[in-house]
C-alpha positions as CSV (number, residue, x, y, z in Angstrom):
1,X,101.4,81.8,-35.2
2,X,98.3,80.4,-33.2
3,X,98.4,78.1,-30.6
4,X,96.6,76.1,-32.9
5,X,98.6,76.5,-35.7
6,X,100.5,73.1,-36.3
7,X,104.3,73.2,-38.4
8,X,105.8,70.2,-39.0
9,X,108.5,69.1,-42.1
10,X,110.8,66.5,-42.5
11,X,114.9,67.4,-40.6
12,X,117.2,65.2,-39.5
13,X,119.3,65.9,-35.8
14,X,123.2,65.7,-37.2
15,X,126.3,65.3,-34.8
16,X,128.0,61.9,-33.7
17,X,126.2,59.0,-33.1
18,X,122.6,60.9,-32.7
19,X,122.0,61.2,-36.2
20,X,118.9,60.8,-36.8
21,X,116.0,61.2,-39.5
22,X,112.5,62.3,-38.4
23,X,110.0,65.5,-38.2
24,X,110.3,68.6,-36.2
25,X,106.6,70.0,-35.4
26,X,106.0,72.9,-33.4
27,X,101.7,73.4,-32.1
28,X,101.1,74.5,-28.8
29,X,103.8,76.8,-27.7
30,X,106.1,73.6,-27.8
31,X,108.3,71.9,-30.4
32,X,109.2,68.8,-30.7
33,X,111.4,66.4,-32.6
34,X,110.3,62.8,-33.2
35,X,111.6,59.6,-35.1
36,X,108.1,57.6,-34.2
37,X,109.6,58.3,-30.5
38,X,110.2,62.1,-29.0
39,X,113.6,62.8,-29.0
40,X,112.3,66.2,-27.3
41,X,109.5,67.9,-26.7
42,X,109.5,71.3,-25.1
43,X,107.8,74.2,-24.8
44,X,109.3,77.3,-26.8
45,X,110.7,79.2,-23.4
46,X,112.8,76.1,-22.7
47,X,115.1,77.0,-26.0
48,X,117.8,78.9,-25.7
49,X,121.1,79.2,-27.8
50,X,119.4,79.3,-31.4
51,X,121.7,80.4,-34.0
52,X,121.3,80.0,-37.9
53,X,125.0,79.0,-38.7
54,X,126.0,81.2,-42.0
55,X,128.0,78.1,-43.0
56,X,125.2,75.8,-43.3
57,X,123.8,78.5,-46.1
58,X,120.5,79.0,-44.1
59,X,119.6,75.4,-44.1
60,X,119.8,74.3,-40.5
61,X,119.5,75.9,-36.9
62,X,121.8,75.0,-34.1
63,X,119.5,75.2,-30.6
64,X,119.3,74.4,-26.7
65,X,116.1,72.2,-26.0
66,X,116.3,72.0,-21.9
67,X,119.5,72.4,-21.9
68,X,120.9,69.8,-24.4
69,X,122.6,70.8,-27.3
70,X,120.9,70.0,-31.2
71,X,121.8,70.6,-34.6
72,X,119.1,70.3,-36.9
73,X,119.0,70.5,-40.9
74,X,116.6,70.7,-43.1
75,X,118.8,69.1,-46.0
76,X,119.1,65.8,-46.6
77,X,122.5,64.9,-45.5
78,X,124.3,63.0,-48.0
79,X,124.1,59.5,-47.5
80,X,121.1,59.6,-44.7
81,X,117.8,58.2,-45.5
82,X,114.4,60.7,-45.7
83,X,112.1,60.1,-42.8
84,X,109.8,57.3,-43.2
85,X,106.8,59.1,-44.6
86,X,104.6,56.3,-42.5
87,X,105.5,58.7,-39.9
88,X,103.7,61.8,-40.9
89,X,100.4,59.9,-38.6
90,X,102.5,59.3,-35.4
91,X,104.5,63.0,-35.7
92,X,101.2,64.7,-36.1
93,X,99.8,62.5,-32.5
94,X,102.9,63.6,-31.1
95,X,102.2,67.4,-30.4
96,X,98.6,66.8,-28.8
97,X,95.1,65.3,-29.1
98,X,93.0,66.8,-31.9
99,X,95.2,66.8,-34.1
100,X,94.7,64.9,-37.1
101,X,95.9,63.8,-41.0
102,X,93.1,65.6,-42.0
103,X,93.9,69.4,-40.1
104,X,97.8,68.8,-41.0
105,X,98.3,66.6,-43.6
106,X,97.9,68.8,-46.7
107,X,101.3,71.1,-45.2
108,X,103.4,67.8,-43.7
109,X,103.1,65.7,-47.2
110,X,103.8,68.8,-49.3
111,X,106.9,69.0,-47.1
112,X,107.8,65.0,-47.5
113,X,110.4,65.3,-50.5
114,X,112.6,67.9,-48.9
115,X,115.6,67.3,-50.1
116,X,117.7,70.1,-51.9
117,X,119.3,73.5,-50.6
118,X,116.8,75.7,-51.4
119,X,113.5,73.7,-50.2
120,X,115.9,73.6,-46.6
121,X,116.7,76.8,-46.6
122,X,112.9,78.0,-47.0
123,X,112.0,75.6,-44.3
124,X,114.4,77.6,-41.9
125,X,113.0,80.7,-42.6
């Protein structure tokens, strides 16, 4: 991957009262989680502690983002709502100027109906 490269698809942060739905992108040498607000944003040497947990089936990643603990999934939790697909503009804006709808919206709204096992479990790999 470029630092120019942009990855972004739909997750949703699980665990107590943080769940939340939204878009993890990575551009830049950073990545960053956002519900129309960053929730984080770092760059990739500020992650540590990622493990694929073999009992979410491939579908999720546990991580360190500065120091704070996140599970992510890429599956739908039951009874969760999708991100807001209005969001796709503002998640894009979120990992840097010059990037736009029209350089990363083809590979985000492809991803916006993630929602079963095995779309999540491609989107970990």
């Amino acid at each position: 991957m470029t630092d120019s490269t942009v990855l972004a698809g739909p997750a949703w942060i699980i665990g107590g009262l943080h769940n939340r739905p939204g878009y993890l992108l990575t551009a830049g040498g950073r990545i960053t989680f956002t519900d129309g607000e960053p929730y984080f944003d770092v760059a990739f040497d500020e992650l540590t502690d990622v493990t694929y947990p073999w009992y979410w089936f491939g579908g999720g990643v546990k991580l360190r983002a500065a120091g704070t603990l996140y599970k992510i999934t890429f599956v739908r939790p039951n009874g969760m709502p999708s991100p807001d697909p209005s969001l796709v503009d503002v998640a894009l804006s979120a990992v840097g100027p010059g990037v736009t709808t029209a350089t990363g919206a083809a590979h985000v709204d492809a991803l916006r109906g993630l929602a079963d096992i095995g779309t999540g479990r491609k989107a970990t790999k």
